[in-house]
Structures are given as structure tokens and as C-alpha cells.
N, C-alpha and C positions, 0 to 999 in steps of 0.2 A: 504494500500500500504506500501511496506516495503525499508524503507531508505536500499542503498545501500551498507552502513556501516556494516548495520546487517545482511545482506545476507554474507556479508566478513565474520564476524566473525563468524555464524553460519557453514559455512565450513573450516573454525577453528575446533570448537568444533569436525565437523565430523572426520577430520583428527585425531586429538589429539582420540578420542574415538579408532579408528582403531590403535594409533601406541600404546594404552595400552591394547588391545585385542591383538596384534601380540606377544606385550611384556610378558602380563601374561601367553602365551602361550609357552611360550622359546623363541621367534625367539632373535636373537641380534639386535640390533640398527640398526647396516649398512648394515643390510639383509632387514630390515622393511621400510628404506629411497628406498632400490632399487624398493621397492614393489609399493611402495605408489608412486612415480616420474616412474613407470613405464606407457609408455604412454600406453598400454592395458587395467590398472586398472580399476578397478570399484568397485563402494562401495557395491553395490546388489551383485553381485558374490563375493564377500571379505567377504560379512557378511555367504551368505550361506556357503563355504568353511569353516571359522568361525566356526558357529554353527554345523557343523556337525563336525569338529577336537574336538570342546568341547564337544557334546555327548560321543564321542569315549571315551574321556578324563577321562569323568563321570562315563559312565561303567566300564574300568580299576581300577577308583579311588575306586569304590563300590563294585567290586569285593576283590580288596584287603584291603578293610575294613572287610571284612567277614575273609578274610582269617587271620588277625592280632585277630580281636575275637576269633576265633576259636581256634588261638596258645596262646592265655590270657586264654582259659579253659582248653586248653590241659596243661597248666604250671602249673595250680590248680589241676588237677588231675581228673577234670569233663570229659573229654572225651578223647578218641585215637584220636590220626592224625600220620596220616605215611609221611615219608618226601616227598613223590609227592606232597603229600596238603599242606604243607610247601610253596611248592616254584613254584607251577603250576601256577599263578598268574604273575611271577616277568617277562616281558616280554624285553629280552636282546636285542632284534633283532630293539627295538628303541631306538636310543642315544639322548637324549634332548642337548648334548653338541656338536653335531655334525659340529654344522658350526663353532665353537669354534678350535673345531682339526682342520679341513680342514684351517683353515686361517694361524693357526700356524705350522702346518708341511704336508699340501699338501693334494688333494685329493689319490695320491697314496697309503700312508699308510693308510689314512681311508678307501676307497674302496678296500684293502688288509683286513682290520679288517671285515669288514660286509663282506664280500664274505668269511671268513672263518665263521661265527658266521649263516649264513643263510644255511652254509653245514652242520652245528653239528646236532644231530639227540635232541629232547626234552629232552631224558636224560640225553645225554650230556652237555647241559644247565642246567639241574636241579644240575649234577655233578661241572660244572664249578662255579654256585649259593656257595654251599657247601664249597669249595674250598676259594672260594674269603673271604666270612667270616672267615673260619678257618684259613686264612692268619693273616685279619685284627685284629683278635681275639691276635694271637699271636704278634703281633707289638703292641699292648694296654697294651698286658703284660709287654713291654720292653720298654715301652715309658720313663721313665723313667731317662735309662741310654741314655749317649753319642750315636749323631749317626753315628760314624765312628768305637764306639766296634765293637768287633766282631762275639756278638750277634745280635745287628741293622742291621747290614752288611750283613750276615746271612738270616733275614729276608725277606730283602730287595730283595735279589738277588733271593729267592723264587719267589717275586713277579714279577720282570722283565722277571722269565722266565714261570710265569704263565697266565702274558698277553700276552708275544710272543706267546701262542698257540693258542691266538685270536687272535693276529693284529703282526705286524712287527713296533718292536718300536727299533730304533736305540738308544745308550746313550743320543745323546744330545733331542730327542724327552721324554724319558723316564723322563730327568730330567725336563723338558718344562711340562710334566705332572703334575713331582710333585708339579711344581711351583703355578700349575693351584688350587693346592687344600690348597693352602691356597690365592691366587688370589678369586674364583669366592668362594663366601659365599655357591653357592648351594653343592659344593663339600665338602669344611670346615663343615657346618650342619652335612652332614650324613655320613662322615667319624668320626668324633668326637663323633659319637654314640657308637661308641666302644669304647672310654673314651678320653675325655678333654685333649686337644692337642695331642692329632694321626694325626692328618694331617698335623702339622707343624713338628713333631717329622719323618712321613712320609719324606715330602717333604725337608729336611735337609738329611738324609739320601740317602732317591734318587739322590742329588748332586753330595753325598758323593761316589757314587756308580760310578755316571757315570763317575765322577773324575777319579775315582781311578783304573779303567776299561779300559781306552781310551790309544788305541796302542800309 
């Protein structure tokens, strides 16, 4: 027979188990309290949902392991890849930051952003892939200097009007972006992949921008 104590804390443990499974998954905090204090919940349908977003997960992740191999051979000289194989992998059309936007500047412009990105045709995502680095690429060059020169600035405004063709970002949303990528570590990571403070040298800029912008 089991003391009532540990009945308690064993749905402890269950709770705590489910709000590091929503977590490892992207959800945010106060998306994961609505879920769990939701009185429909349940841990059997929580877990299946679960386990079938993490196969999903798996195969993305597994596919684009192959595809990062393949462009580690193609940089050796072992094999061709044409840019479709490149970038047929990178799938736009899901945002892990999604309830992140919506909290800070409204479902309006985010469901403007995914209703233009589920209209572009796969090339035009493969083009837009191309683009965004070839952005990044060039503010990694320039990270360097001041971001109100007028090479940063330059940059920058590339950028602003490179996501307007995906989403409708106003100045003070655009600059709430940049704030975001040095805010959330998962944005800082992989913008910094293009060279060690690009995202704060970004997010300084984008201020700079929307500052200096505003009727």
C-alpha cells in the first residue's frame, strides 16, 4: 500500500516529466502551464501527441544530417550537389519561435508571415534559403565596424526588406526582433554561425535602423 505522500509526489515527477518534454520541444513556459492546468488534459494523449511530434522531429533531424554530410563531401571535392540538395531539407513553413512572435507583436503579423510563406512555391523557398544567408554572410563581413555606418545600415535595410517579402514587420517589430537574437540563446547560436557577434552587431543595428526610419 502506498503512503499518500508518494502518490503526491509521484504526480510531481509526472508533471515535471511532461513540462521538460513540452520544453525540449520549443513550446515556452506559459504555453506549457496553459496545457498542463488545462482541464481536458491528459497525460496518455500528451504523451502520444509527444511521441509522434518527436518522430517527426527525428526524421527532419536525420534527414538533414545527411544533407550536412553530403555538403562536408561536396566541400572536399568527393561529390556534386546542386543547390536543390543544399536546401530541400530546411523546412520554413515551421517556426519553433512562433508563440514567441505572437506574444510580442500579435497574431496579425505572424499569421501575415505564414500565409505568405505557405503561398511561395518550393523554389521560392529554396531562393529565399539563399538569400537569407547571403544576407547574413555579408553583415559577418561588416560586423566589425559601427552599426549606424553606412555600410551596417546598408545591410540592415537589405534585411528589413527581405523579410517584409515574408511577413509584415513594422520598425518597432523589426527592432523587437533584433532584440530577440540576442535575448533567446537559440537565435544568438545560429546566427553567430556566421561569425562571433553577428547577432549582437545585428540586433544594434536593427535599433539603429528602426530609429532612424521612424516618420
Amino acid at each position: 500500500m502506498k503512503f499518500p505522500i508518494l502518490e503526491f509526489y509521484e504526480d510531481d515527477l509526472d508533471i515535471l516529466e511532461q513540462i521538460l518534454i513540452f520544453k525540449e520541444m520549443g513550446f515556452p513556459l506559459n504555453v506549457i502551464k496553459e496545457i498542463i492546468n488545462n482541464p481536458s488534459f491528459e497525460k496518455e494523449e500528451a504523451l502520444k501527441m509527444q511521441h509522434f511530434m518527436l518522430l517527426e522531429k527525428k526524421k527532419q533531424i536525420d534527414q538533414m544530417l545527411l544533407t550536412v554530410e553530403k555538403t562536408m563531401k561536396y566541400l572536399k571535392g568527393e561529390i556534386k550537389m546542386s543547390n536543390k540538395e543544399k536546401f530541400e531539407d530546411f523546412n520554413f513553413s515551421k517556426n519553433p519561435y512562433e508563440d514567441e512572435a505572437r506574444k510580442r507583436w500579435g497574431n496579425e503579423t505572424v499569421d501575415a508571415a505564414n500565409s505568405r510563406v505557405k503561398n511561395i512555391s518550393k523554389a521560392e523557398k529554396q531562393e529565399f534559403g539563399k538569400k537569407f544567408n547571403s544576407v547574413y554572410k555579408n553583415l559577418a563581413s561588416i560586423r566589425h565596424l559601427k552599426p549606424d555606418s553606412t555600410e551596417a545600415q546598408a545591410g540592415i535595410k537589405e534585411w528589413f526588406h527581405l523579410l517584409n517579402q515574408m511577413g509584415n514587420y513594422s520598425l518597432e517589430a523589426f527592432k523587437n526582433l533584433g532584440q530577440m537574437y540576442v535575448d533567446d540563446i537559440r537565435f544568438t547560436k545560429n546566427i553567430d554561425k556566421f561569425g562571433e557577434g553577428l547577432a549582437k552587431f545585428m540586433c544594434e543595428a536593427m535599433a539603429v535602423f528602426s530609429k532612424i526610419n521612424q516618420k
